[in-house]
C-alpha positions as CSV (number, residue, x, y, z in Angstrom):
1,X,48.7,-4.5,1.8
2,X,50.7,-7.3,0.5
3,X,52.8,-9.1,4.1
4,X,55.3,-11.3,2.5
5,X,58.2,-13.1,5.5
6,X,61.4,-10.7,6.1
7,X,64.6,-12.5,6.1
8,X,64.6,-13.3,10.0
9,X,60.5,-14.0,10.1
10,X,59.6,-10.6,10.5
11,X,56.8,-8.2,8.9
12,X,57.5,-6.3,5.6
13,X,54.5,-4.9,4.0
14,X,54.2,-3.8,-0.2
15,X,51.5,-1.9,-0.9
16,X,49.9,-2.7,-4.5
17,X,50.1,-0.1,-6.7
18,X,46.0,1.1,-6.2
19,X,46.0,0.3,-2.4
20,X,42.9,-2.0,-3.0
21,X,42.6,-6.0,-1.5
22,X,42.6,-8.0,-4.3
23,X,40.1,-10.0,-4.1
24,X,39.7,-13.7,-6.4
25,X,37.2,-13.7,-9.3
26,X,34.2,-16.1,-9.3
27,X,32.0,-18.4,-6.3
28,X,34.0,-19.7,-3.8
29,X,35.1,-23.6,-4.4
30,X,32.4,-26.1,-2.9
31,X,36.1,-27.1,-0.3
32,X,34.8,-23.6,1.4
33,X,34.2,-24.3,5.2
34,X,32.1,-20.9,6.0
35,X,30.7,-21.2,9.5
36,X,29.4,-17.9,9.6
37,X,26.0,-17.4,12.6
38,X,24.5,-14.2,13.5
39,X,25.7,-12.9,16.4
40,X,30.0,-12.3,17.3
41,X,32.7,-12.1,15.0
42,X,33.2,-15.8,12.4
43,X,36.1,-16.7,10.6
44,X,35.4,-18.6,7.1
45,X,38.1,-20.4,4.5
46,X,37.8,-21.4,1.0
47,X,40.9,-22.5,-1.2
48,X,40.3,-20.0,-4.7
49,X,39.7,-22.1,-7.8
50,X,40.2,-25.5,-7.0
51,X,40.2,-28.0,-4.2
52,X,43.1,-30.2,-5.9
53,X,47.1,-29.2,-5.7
54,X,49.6,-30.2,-7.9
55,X,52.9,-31.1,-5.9
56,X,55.0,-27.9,-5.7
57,X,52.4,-25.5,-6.5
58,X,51.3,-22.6,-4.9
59,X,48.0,-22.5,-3.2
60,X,45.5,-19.6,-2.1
61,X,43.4,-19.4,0.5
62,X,40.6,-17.1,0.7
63,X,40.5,-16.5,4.6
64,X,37.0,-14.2,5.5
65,X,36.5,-12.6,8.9
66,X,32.9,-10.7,10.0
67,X,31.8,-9.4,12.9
68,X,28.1,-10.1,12.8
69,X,28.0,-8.1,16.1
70,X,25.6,-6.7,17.9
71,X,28.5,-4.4,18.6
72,X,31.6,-3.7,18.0
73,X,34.6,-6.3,18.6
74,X,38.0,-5.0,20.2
75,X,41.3,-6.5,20.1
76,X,40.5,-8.7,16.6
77,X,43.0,-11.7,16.2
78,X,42.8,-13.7,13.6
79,X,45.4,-16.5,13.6
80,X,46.4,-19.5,10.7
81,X,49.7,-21.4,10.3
82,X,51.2,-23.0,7.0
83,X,49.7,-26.2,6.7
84,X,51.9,-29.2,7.1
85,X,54.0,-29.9,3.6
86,X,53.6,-26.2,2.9
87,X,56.0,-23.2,3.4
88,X,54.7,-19.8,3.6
89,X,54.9,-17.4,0.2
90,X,52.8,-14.2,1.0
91,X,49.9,-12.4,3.0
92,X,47.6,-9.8,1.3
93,X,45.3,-8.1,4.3
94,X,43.7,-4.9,4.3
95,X,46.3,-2.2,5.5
96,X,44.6,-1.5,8.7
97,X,45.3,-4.8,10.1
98,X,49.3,-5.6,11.5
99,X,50.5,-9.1,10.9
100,X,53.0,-11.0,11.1
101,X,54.4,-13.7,8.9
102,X,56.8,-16.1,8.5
103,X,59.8,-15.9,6.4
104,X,59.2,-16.5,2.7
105,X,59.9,-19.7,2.1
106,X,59.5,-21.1,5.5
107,X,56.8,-22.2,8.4
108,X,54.8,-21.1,11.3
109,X,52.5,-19.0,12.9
110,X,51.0,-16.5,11.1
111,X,48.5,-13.3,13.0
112,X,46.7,-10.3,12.1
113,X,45.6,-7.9,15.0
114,X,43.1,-5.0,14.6
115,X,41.6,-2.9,17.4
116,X,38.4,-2.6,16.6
117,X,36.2,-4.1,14.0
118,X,32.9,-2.6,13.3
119,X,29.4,-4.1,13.6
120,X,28.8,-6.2,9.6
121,X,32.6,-5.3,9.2
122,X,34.3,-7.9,7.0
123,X,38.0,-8.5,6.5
124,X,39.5,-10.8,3.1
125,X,43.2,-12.1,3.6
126,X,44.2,-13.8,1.0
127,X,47.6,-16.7,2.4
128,X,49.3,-18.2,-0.5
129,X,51.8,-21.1,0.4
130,X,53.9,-23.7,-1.9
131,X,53.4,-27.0,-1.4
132,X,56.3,-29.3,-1.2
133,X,57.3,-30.6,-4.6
134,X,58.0,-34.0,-3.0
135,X,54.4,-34.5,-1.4
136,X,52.9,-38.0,-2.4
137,X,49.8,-38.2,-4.8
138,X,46.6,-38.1,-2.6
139,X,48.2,-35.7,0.1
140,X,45.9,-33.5,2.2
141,X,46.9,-30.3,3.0
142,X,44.5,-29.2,5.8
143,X,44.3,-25.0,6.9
144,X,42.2,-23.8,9.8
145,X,42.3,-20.2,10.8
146,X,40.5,-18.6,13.8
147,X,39.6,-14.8,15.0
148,X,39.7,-13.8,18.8
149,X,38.2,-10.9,20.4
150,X,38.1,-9.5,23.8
151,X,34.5,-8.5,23.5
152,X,32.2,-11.2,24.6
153,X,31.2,-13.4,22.0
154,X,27.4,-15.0,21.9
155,X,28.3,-17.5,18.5
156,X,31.7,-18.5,19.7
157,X,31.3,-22.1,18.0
158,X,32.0,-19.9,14.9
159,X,35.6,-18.5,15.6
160,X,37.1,-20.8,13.2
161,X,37.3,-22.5,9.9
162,X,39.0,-25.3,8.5
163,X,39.2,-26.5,4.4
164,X,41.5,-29.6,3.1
165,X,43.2,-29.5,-0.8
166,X,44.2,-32.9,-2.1
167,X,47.8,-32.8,-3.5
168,X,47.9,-35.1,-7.1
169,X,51.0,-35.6,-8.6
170,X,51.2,-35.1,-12.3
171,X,53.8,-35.9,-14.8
172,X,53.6,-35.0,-18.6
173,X,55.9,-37.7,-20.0
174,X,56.9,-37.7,-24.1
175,X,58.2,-38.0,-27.1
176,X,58.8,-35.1,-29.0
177,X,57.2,-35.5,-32.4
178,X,60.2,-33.6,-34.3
179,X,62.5,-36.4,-32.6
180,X,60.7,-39.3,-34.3
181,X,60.6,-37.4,-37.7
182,X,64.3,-36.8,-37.3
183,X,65.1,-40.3,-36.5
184,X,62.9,-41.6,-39.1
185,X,64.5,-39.4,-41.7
186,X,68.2,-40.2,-40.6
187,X,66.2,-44.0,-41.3
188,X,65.6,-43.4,-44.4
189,X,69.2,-42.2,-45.3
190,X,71.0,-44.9,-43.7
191,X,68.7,-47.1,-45.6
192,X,69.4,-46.2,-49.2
């Protein structure tokens, strides 16, 4: 289920067209914080593909949530926020979870609630923001997410996870090659 921001901040919810999470191809990037320990539910992060930004793009994280039990965890929160210099773009979660998002295009808070999640269960959301076109070159745009429960948890130093993405600045500055060929034939005209 795809959560992208309503107009006032609210929750509006696209399902893709086979109902399955999409999930990104290939390892996760060595930027992947994954503090995963037997024993409660863990949140992990990873950013998908590449651990630099360029300045207005949009980036994905890969946010991973597992209940390593022993038993069953009630009341699942898991909780993240556009990073600083980003504004939010859209949430894909599983379509048994209920979150709630900011507005496209803007910030804030951003939770997904389930009421139970099984012993080994494992949930993928997948938060794409834009970066801020103006960021400077070397910007770090840090994420950390976390996951709640109302069921005791024995591993609670695993509850969250944090990864950083550089921002570089790029600029692909030029000269046509057909504009010095025309200006060197109009050259060779004016020259005869």
């Amino acid at each position: 289920r795809q959560t992208t921001g309503g107009p006032s901040g609210g929750q509006s919810t696209r399902n893709p067209v086979s109902g399955d999470v999409l999930l990104p191809a290939g390892p996760k990037s060595a930027g992947q914080s994954d503090s995963t320990l037997d024993g409660g539910a863990a949140a992990g992060i990873a950013v998908v593909n590449f651990e630099l930004a360029a300045a207005g793009a949009v980036v994905r994280y890969t946010i991973e949530l597992v209940n390593d039990g022993p038993d069953s965890a009630a009341n699942v929160v898991l909780t993240d926020a556009t990073p600083a210099g980003t504004t939010f773009v859209s949430l894909l979660a599983d379509e048994d979870w209920a979150c709630t998002v900011p507005p496209v295009g803007g910030t804030g808070a951003i939770s997904c609630a389930k009421s139970a999640v099984a012993r080994g269960e494992r949930a993928t959301f997948l938060l794409d923001v834009r970066s801020a076109p103006d960021l400077a070159d070397g910007t770090i745009l840090s994420n950390e997410a976390g996951c709640t429960s109302t069921t005791p948890d024995p591993q609670s130093g695993n509850d969250s996870a944090a990864v950083e993405v550089e921002v570089v600045t790029q600029a692909d500055v030029a000269i046509p090659d057909d504009v010095i060929q025309d200006h060197a034939a109009e050259a060779e005209v004016d020259g005869d």
